[in-house]
N, C-alpha and C positions, 0 to 999 in steps of 0.2 A: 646494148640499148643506146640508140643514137640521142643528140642533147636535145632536139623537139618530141621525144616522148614523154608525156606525164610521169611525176614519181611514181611508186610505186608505192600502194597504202597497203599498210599491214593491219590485218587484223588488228581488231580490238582484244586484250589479251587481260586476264583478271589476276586479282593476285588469292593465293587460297587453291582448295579443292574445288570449291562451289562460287559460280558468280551472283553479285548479289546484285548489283545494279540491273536494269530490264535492258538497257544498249550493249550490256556485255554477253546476254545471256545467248549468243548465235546460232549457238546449236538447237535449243529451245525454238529459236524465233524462223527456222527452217524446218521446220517437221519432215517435208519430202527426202531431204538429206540426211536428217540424225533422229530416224523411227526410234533408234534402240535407247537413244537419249531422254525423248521424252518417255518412254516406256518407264524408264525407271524416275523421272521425276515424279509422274504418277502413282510409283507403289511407295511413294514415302510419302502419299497424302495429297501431295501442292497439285496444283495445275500450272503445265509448263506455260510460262511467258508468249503471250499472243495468242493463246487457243482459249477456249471455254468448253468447259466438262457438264455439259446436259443434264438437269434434273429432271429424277423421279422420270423416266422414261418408260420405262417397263408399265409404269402406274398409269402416264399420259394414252400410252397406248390401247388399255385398254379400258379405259375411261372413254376415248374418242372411236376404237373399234373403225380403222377406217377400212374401206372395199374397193376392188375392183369397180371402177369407176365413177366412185364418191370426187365432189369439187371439195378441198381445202383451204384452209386459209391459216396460214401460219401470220398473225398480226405483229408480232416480235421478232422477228428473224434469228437477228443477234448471229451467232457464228455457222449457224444452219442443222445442231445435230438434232434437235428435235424433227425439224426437218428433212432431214436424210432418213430416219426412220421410218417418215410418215410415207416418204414419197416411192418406195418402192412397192408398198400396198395397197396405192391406190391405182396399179398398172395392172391387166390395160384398158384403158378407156378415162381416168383418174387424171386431174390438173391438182394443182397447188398455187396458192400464188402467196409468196412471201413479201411480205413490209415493214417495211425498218425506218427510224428516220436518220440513223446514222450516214452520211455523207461519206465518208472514210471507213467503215466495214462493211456496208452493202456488198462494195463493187466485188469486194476480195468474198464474200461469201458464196454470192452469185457464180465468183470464179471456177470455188472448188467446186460449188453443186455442177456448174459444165463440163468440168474435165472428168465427174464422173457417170457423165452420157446422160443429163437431163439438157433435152432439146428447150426450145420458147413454147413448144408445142405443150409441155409435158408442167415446167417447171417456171412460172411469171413472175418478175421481182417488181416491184413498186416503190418508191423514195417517197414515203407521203406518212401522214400520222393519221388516228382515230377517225376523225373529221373526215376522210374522204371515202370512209368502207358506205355510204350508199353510190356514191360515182362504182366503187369495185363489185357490189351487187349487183349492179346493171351490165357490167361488162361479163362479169360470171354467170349471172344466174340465177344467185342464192349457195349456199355453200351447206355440205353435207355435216363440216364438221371445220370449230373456230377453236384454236391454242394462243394462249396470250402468256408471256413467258414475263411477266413484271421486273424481273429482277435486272440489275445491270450484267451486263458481261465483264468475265473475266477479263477479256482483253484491252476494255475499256478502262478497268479498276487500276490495272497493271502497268501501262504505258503512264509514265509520267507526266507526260507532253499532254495529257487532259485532264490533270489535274481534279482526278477523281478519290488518289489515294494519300492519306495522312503521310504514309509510311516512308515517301520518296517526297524532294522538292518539286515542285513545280509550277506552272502558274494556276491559280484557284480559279480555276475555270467551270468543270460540272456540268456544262450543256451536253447531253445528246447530239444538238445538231451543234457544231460549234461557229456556223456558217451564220445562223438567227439567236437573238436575245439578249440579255444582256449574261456575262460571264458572273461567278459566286462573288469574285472581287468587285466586279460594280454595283451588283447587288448592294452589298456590305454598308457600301460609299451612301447610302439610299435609306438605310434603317437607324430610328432611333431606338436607345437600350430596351426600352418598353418591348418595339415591338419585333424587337432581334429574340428577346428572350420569348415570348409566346410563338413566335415563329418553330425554336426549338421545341416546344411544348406542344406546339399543334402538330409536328410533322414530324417528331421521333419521339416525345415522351420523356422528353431530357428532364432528370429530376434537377441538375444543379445547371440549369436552366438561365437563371438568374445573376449567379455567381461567372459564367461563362460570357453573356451578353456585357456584365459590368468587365471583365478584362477585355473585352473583343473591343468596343464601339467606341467609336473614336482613333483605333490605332492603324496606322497605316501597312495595310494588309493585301499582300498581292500575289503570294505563293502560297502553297500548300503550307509550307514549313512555317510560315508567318502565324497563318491561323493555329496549327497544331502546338506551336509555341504559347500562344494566346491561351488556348484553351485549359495545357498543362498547368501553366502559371497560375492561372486561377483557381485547382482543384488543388495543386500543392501547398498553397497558401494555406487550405481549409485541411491539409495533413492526410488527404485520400490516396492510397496506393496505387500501384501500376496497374492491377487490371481493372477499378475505375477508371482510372486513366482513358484508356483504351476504349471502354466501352463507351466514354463520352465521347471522345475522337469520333468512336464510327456513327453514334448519332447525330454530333455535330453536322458533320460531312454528309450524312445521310438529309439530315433536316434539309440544307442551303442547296442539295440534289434536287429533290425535291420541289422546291420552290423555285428556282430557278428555271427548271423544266415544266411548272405548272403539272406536276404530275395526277394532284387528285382530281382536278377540274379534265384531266384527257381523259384518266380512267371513267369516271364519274359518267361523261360526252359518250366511251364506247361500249360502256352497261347499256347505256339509254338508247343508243343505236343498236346493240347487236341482233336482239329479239326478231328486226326487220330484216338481217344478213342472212338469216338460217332460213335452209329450204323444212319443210314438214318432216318431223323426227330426227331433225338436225342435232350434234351435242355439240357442248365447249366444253374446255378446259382452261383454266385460270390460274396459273403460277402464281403465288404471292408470297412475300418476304417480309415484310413489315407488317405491324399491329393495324396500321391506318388504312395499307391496303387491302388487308384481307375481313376488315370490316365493311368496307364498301363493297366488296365481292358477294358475300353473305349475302347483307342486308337487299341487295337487287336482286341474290337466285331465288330467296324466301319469299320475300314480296310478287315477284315473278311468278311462282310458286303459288300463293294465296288467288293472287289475280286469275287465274288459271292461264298464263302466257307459257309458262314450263309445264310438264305433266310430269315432271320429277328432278330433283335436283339432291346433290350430295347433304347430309345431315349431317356430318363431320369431316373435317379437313382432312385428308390422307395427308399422311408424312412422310418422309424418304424412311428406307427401311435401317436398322442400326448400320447391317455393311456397305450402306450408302452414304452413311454420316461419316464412318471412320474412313473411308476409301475417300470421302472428299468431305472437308468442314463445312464447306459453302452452302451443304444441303442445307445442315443442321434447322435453319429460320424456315427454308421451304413448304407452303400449303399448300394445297391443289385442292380446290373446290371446283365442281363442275355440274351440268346442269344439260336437261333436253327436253326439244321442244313435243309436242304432241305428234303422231304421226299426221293426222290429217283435223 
């Protein structure tokens, strides 16, 4: 090696069997490379680092029944596997067009769906939120059949660098888009106790609610670990164990999600729009994870329903099935309500 070549970087290397950090995990973070890697991260439950593991598929599937040349619209994208499924059933004659408003996993989704032979012909990506599906009705047509996937992706949860998960440091960030709005931390900067604690109240159900908002406000908080510290101290204090613990973390961080990304006011905006998306005997599908989303879900198929807009809609949430809960935790919270329009 002559003296003007760069050094030479060596792998990132862990200590242990198992890496625990998301930068160390390389084999995980290459799927193409180390198939037989992720295969077995998967039969011990987890999802590997960077990918996301699709709910309730089989379910999605035939909920939405899509056909030879049905238009789609996957309005969640996320890592594309609900989409990979859809989009082989609707060939030939069949479009999709998937929307996301992630900035940094669209492109990479977009990717794989290309390298596995969907042309622009076949397969449309859009960088856009709720708000712009009647601009995408006019470009489509009307759509055969709408999937809205609410829940976060794995891959977002898992990267540190977006400050989605308690569990690793990072900066308290929580946007979707991390390009628009303000981050969980500025947020923060913004609220008084009052109304930090009905924030968790209104947007997760936080019982120690209260007790959380009085450790949080006022303290200077700008990583993950900051708040997660905050949060602990406060529940300790009142002598509550670890998987309280826990389950206020995921609220907490669930709630400041939430509001940061305005997420009941988008949902809420693409209830009220979707009615006009759908071509005659159009269905949806509606992925939901929380209490607060899958109340609004409901409340618009029933109403919807009443009004005579739907000619029939789901009467009970479908759930992932048990070997879908134990094969991956993440279903466990999963609902899928769904709903179709009249044929003519």
């Amino acid at each position: 090696m002559s003296q003007d070549d760069p050094p030479r970087q060596r792998r990132v290397r862990y200590k242990g069997t198992h890496p625990r950090r998301f930068e160390e995990k390389y084999k995980e973070l290459a799927p193409t490379q180390h198939a037989d890697e992720l295969a077995k991260v998967m039969a011990r439950g987890h999802t590997p680092a960077g990918t996301h593991r699709s709910i309730c598929v089989a379910e999605i599937l035939e909920v939405l029944n899509p056909q030879p040349g049905d238009v789609a619209l996957d309005a969640t994208l996320g890592y594309g596997g609900h989409t990979r499924e859809i989009l082989p059933r609707l060939l030939p004659g069949g479009r999709l067009f998937g929307v996301d408003v992630d900035p940094l996993e669209l492109p990479r989704t977009e990717a794989r769906l290309r390298d596995l032979g969907y042309g622009e012909d076949v397969f449309i990506t859009r960088r856009m939120n709720f708000a712009g599906l009647p601009r995408l009705r006019a470009e489509s047509g009307g759509f055969d059949l709408v999937l809205a996937d609410l829940g976060v992706s794995s891959m977002q949860i898992d990267n540190p660098a977006r400050g989605f998960t308690w569990k690793a440091n990072g900066p308290l960030d929580l946007r979707l888009n991390p390009q628009r709005g303000k981050s969980a931390a500025d947020l923060l900067t913004t609220l008084d106790e009052a109304a930090l604690a009905e924030l968790l109240v209104e947007n997760a159900d936080e019982p120690h609610a209260a007790a959380i908002a009085r450790s949080v406000h006022g303290q200077p908080i700008r990583t993950t670990r900051d708040l997660a510290d905050r949060v602990k101290a406060a529940l300790r204090v009142d002598g509550w164990g670890d998987d309280d613990i826990k389950r206020s973390l995921q609220r907490t961080f669930q709630a400041l999600r939430i509001a940061v990304n305005d997420e009941f006011t988008v949902l809420d905006q693409f209830l009220s729009l979707l009615p006009g998306c759908l071509k005659p005997g159009g269905r949806v599908a509606i992925l939901t994870f929380h209490s607060g989303e899958d109340r609004r879900v409901k409340k618009a198929f029933l109403q919807g329903l009443r009004d005579g807009i739907y000619a029939d809609a789901a009467p009970e949430p479908i759930r992932a099935s048990p070997e879908e809960r134990r094969a991956n935790p993440r279903s466990t919270s999963a609902k899928l309500r769904w709903a179709r329009l009249p044929k003519d």
